[in-house]
DSSP file (Angstrom, degrees, kcal/mol; ACC not computed):
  #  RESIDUE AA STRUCTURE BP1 BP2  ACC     N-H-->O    O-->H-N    N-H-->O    O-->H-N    TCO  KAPPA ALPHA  PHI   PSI    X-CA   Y-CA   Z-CA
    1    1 A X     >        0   0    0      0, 0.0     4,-2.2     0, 0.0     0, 0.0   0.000 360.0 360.0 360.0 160.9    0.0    0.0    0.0
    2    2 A X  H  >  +     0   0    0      1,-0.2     4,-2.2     2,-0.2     5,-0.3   0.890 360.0  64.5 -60.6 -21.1    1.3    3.8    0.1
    3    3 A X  H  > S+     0   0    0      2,-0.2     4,-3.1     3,-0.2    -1,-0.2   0.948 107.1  37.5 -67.8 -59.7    1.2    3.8    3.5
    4    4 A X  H  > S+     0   0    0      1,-0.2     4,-1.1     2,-0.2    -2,-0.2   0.966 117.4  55.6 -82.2 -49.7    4.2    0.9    3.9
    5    5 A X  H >< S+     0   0    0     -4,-2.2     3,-1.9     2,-0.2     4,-0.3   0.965 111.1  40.3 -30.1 -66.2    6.0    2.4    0.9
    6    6 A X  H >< S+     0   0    0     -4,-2.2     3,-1.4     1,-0.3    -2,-0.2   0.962 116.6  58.7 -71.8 -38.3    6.2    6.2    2.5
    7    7 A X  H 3< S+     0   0    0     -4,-3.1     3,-0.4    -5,-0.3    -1,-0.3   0.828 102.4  44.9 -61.6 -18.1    6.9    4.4    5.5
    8    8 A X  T << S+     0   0    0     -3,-1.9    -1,-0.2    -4,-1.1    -2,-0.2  -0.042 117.0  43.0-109.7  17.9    9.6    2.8    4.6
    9    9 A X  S <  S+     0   0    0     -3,-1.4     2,-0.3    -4,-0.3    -1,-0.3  -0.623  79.2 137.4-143.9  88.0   11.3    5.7    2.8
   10   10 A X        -     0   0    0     -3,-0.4    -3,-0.0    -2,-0.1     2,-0.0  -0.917  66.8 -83.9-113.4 163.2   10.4    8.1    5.6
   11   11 A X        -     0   0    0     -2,-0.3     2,-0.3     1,-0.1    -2,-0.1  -0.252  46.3-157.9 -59.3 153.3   13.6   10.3    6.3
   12   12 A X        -     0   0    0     -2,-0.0     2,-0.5    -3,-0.0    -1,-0.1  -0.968  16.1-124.9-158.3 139.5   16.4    9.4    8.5
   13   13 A X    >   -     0   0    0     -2,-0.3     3,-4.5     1,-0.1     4,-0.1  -0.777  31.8-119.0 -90.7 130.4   19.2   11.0   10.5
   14   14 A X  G >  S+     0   0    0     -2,-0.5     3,-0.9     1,-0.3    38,-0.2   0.711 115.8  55.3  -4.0 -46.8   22.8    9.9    9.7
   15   15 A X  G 3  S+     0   0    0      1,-0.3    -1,-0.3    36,-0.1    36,-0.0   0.551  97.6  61.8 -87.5  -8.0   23.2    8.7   13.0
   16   16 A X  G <  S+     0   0    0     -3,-4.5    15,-2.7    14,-0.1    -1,-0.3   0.203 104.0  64.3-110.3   7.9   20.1    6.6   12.7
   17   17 A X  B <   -a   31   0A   0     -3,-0.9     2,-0.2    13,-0.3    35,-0.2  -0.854  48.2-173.1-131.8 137.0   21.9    4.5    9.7
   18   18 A X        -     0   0    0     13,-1.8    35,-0.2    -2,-0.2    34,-0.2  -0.751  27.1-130.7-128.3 178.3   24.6    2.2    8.8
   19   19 A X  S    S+     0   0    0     33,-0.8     2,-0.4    32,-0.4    13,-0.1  -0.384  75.1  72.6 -80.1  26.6   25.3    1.2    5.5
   20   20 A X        -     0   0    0      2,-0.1     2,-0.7    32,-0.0    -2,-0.0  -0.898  69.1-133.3-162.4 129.3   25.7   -2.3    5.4
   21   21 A X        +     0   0    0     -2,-0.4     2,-0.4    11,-0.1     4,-0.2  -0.326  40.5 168.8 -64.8  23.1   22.9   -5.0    5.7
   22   22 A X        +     0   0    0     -2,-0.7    -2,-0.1     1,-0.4    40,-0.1  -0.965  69.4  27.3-131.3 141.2   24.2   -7.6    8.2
   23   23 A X  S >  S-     0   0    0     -2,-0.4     3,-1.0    54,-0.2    -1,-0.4   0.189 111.4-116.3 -83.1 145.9   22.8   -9.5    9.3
   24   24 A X  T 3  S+     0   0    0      1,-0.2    -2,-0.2    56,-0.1     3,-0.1   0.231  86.5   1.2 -18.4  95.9   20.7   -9.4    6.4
   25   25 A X  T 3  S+     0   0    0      1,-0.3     2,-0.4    -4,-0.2    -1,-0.2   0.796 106.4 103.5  98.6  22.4   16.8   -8.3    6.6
   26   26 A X    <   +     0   0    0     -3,-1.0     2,-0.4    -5,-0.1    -1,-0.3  -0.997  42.3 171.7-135.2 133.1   17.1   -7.7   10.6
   27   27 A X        +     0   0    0     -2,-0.4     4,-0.1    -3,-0.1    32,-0.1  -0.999  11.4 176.9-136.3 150.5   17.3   -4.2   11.9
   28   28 A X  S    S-     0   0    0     -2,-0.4    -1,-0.1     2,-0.3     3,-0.1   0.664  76.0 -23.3-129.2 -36.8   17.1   -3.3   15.6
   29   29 A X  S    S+     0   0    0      1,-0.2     2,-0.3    29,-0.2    29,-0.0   0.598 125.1  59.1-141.1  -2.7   17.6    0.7   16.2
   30   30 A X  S    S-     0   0    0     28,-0.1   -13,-0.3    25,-0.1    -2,-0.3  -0.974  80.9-123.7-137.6 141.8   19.5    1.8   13.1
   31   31 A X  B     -a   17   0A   0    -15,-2.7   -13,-1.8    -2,-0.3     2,-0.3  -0.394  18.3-132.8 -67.0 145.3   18.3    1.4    9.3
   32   32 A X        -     0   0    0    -15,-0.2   -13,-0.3   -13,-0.1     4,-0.1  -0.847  16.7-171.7 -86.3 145.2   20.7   -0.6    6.7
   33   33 A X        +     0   0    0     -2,-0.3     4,-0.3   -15,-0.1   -14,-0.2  -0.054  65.7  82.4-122.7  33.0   20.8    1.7    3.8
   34   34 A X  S >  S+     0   0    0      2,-0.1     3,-2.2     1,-0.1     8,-0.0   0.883  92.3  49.3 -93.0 -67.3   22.9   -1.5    1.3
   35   35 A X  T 3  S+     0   0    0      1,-0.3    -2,-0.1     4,-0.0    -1,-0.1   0.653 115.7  39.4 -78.6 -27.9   19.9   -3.3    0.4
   36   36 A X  T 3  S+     0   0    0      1,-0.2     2,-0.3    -4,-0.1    -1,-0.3   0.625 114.7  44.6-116.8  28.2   17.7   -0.2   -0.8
   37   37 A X  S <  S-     0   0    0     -3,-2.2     4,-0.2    -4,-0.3     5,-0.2  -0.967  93.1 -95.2-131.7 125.2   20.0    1.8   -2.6
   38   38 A X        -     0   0    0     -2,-0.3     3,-0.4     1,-0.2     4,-0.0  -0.284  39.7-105.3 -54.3 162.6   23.1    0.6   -5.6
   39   39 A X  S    S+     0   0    0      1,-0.4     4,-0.3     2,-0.2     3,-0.2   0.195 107.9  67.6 -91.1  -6.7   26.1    0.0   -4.7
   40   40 A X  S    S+     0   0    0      1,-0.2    -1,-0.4     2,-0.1    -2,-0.1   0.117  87.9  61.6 -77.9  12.3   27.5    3.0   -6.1
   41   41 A X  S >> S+     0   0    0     -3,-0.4     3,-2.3    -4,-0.2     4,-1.4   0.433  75.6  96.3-133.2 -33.3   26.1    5.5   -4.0
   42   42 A X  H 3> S+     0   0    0      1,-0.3     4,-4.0    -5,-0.2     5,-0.1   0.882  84.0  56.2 -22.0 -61.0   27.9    4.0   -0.6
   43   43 A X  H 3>>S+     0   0    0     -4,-0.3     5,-1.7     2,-0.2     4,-0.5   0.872 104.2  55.5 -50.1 -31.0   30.6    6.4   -1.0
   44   44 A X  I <>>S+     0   0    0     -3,-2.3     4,-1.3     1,-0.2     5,-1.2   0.997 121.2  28.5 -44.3 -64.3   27.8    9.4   -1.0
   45   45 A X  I  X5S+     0   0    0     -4,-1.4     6,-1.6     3,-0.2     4,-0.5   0.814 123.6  46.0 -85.9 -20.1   26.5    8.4    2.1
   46   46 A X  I  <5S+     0   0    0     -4,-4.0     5,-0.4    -5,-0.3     4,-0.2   0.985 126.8  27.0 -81.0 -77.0   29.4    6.8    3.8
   47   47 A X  I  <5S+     0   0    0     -4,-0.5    -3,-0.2     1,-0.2    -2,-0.2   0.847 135.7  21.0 -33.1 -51.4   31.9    9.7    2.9
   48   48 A X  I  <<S+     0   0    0     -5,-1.7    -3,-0.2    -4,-1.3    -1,-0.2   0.699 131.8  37.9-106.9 -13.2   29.9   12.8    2.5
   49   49 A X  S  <<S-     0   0    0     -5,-1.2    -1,-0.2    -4,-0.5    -4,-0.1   0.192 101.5-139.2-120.6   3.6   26.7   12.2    4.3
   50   50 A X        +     0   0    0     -6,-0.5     2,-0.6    -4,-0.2    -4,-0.3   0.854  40.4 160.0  27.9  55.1   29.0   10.0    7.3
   51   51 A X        -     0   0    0     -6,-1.6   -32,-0.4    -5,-0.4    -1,-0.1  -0.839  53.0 -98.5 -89.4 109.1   26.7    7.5    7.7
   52   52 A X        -     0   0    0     -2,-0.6   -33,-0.8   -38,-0.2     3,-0.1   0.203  13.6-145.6 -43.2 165.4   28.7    4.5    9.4
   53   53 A X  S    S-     0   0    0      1,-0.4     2,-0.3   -35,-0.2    -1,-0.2   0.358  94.9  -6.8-109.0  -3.1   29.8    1.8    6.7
   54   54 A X        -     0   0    0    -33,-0.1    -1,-0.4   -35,-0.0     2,-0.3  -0.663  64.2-153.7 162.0 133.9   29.0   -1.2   10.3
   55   55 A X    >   -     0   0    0     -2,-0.3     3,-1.3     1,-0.2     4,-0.2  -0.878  16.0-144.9-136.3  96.8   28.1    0.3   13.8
   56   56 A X  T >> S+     0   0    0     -2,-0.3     3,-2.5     1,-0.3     4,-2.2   0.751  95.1  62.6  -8.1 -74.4   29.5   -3.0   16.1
   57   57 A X  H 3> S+     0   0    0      1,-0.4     4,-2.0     2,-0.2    -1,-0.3   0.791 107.7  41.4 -60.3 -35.9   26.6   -2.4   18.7
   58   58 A X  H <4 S+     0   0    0     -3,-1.3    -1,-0.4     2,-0.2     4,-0.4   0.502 108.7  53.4 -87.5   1.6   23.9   -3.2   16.0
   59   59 A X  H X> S+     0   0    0     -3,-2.5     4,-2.1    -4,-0.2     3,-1.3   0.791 112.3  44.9 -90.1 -45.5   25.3   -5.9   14.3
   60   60 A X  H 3X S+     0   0    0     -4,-2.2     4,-5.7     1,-0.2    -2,-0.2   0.975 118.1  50.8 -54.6 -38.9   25.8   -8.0   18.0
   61   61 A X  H 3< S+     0   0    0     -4,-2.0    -1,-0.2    -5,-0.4    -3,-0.1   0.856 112.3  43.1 -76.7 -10.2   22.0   -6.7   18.8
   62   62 A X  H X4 S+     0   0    0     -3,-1.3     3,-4.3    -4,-0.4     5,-0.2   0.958 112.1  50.8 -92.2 -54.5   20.5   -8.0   15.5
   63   63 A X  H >X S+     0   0    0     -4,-2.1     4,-1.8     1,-0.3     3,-1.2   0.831 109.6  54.7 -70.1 -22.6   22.3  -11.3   15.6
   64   64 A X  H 3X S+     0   0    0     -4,-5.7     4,-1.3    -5,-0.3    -1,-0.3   0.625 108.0  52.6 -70.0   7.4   20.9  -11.6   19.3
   65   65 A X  H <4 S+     0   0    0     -3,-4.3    -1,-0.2     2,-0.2    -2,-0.2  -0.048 112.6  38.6-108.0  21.9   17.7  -11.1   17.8
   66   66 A X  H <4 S+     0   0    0     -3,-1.2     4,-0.5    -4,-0.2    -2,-0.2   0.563 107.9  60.1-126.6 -42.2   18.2  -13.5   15.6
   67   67 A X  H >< S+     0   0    0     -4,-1.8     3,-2.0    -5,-0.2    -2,-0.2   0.992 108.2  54.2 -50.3 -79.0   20.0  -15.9   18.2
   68   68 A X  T 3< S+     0   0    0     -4,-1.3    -1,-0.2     1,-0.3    -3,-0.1   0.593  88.1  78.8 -74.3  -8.3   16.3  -15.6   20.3
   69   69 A X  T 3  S-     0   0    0     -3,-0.1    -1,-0.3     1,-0.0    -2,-0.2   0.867  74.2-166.3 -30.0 -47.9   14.3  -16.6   17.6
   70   70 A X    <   +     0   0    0     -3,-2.0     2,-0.2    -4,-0.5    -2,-0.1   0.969  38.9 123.0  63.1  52.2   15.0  -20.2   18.0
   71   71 A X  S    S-     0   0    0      1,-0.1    -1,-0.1     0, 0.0     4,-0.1  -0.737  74.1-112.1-127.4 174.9   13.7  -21.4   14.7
   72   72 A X  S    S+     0   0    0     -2,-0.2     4,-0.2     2,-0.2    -1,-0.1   0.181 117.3  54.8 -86.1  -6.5   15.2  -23.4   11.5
   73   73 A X  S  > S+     0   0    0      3,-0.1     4,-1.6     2,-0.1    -1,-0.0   0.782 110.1  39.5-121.8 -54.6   14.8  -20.1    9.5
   74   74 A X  H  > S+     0   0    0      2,-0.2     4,-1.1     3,-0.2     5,-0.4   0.716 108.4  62.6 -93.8 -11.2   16.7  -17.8   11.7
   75   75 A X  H  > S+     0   0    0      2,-0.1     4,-1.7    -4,-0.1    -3,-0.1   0.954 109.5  39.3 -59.7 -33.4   19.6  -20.4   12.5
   76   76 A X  H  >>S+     0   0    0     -4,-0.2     4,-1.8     1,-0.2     5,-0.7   0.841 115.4  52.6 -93.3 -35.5   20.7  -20.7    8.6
   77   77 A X  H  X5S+     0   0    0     -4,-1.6     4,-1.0     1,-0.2    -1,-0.2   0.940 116.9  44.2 -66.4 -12.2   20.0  -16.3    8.3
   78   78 A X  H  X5S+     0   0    0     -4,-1.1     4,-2.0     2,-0.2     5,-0.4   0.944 119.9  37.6 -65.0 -48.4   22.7  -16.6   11.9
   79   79 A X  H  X5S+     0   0    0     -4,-1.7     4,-1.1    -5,-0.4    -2,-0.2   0.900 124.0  44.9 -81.6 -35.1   25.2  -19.2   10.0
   80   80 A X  H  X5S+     0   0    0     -4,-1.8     4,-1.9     2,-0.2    -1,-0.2   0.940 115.3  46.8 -52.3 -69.5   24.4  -17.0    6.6
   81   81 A X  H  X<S+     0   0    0     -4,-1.0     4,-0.5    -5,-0.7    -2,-0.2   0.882 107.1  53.5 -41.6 -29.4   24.9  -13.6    8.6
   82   82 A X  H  X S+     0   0    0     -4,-2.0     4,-2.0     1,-0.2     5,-0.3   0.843 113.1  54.2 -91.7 -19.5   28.4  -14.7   10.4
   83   83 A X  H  X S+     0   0    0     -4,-1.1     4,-0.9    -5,-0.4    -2,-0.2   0.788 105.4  45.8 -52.7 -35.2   29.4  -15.5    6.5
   84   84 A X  H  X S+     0   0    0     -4,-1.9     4,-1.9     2,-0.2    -1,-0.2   0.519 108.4  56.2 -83.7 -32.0   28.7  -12.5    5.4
   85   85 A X  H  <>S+     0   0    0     -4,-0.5     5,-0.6     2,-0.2     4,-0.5   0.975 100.7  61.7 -58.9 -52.6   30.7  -10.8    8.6
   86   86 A X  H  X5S+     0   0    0     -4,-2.0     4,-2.0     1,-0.3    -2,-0.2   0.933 109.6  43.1 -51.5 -81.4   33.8  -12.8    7.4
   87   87 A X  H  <5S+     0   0    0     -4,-0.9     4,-0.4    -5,-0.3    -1,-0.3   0.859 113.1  49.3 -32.1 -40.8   33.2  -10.5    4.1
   88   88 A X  T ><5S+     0   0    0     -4,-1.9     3,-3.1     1,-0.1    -2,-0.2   0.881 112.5  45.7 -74.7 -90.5   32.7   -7.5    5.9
   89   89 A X  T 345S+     0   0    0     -4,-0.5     3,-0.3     1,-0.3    -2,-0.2   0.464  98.7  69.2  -7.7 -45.4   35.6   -8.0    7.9
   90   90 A X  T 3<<S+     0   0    0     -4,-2.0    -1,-0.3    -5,-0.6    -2,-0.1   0.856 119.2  23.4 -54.2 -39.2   37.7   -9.0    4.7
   91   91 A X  S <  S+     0   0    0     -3,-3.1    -2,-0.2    -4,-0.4    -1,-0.2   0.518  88.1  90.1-134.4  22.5   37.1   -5.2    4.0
   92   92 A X  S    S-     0   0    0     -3,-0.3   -38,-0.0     1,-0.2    -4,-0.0  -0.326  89.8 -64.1-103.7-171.1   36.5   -2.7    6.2
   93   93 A X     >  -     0   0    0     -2,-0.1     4,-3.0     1,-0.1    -1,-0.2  -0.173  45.2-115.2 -86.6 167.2   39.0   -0.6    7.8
   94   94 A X  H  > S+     0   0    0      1,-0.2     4,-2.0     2,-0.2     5,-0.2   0.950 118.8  59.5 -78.4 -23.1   41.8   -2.7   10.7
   95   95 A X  H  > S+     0   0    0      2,-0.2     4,-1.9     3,-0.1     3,-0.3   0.997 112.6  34.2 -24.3 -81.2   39.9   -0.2   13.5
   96   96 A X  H >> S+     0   0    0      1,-0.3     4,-1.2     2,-0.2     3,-1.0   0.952 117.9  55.9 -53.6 -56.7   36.5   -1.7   12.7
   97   97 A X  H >X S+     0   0    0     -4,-3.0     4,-1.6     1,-0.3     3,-0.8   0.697 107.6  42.5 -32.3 -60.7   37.9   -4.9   12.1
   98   98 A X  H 3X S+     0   0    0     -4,-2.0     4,-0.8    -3,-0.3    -1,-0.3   0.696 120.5  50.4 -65.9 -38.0   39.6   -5.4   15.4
   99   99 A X  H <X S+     0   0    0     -4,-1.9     4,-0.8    -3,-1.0    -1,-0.3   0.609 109.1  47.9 -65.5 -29.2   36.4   -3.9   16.9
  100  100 A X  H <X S+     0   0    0     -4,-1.2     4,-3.4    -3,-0.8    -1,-0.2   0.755 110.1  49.9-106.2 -68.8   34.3   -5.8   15.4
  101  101 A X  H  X S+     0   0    0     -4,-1.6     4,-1.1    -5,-0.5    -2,-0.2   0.629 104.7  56.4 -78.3   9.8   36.0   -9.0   16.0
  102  102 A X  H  X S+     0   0    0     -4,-0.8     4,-2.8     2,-0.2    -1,-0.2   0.867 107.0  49.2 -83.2 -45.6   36.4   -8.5   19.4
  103  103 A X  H  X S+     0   0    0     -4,-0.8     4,-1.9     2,-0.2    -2,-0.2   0.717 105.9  60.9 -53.1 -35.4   32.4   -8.0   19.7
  104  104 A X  H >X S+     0   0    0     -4,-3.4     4,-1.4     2,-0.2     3,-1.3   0.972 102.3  51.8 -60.4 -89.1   31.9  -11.3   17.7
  105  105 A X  H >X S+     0   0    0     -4,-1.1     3,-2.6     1,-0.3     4,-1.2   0.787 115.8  37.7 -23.8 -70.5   33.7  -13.3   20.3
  106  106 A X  H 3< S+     0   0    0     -4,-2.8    -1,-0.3     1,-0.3    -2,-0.2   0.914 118.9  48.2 -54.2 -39.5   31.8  -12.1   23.1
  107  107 A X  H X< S+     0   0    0     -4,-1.9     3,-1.6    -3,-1.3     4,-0.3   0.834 110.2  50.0 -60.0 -24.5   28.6  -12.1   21.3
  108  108 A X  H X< S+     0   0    0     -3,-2.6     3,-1.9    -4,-1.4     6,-0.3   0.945 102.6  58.7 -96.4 -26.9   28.9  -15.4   19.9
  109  109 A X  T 3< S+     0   0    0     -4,-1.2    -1,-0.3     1,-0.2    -2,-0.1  -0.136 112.3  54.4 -71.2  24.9   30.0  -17.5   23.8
  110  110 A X  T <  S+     0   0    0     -3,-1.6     2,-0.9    -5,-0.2    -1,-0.2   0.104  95.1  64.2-124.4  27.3   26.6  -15.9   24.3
  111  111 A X  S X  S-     0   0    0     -3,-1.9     3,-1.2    -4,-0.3    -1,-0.0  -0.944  91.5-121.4-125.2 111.9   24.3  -17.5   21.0
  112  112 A X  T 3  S+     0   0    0     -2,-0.9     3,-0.1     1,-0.2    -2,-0.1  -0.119  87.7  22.6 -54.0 163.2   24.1  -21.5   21.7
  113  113 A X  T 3  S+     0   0    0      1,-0.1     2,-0.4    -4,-0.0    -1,-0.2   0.589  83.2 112.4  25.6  32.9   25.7  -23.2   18.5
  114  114 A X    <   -     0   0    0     -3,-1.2    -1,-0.1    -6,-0.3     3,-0.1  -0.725  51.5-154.0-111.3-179.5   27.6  -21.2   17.0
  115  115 A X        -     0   0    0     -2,-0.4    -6,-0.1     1,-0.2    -7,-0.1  -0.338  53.5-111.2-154.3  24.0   31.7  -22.0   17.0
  116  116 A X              0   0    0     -8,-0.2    -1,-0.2     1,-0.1   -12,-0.0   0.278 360.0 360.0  53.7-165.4   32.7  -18.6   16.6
  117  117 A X              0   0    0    -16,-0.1    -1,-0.1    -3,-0.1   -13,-0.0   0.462 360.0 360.0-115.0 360.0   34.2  -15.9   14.6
């Protein structure tokens, strides 16, 4: 309907954004802006508009929200989502990285079956 369109491009503060989708299709206080905009436009908003490229505190809270599902459906989007880290990780800057992977440990000795990061 229009209603769930304009809602879902309603306007958004910087600060209220990351750029990057993981894990995929889960958001908990900040919007992913990869999945509804090409991939060429990252630099806009990551460089010029500073909207972070991965914000550490929302990727650990969506994958515990993913974690407390307890379903067949969000266990492969967890084991998809820590696949997808390993990719992000592969390329973001060795700050975030290190930051990042430190937050994966600890997050992940608290989500039953997973083997880490």
């Amino acid at each position: 309907s229009s209603d769930e369109l304009l809602a879902s491009h309603r306007w958004r503060r910087a600060c209220d954004c990351i750029w990057s989708d993981v894990p995929y299709g889960v958001e908990v206080r900040r919007s992913s802006l990869e999945r509804s905009y090409p991939a060429g436009l990252k630099p806009f908003f990551t460089n010029m508009l500073k909207v972070d490229e991965v914000a550490v505190d929302e990727v650990c809270s969506r994958l515990a929200a993913l974690a407390g599902e307890q379903s067949e459906v969000a266990a492969a989007n967890l084991r998809r989502s820590y696949a997808a880290l390993g990719d992000l990780l592969a390329t973001c800057e060795l700050e975030l990285r290190e930051k990042l992977r430190a937050a994966l440990r600890e997050e992940v000795l608290r989500i039953p079956g997973c083997l880490g990061v």
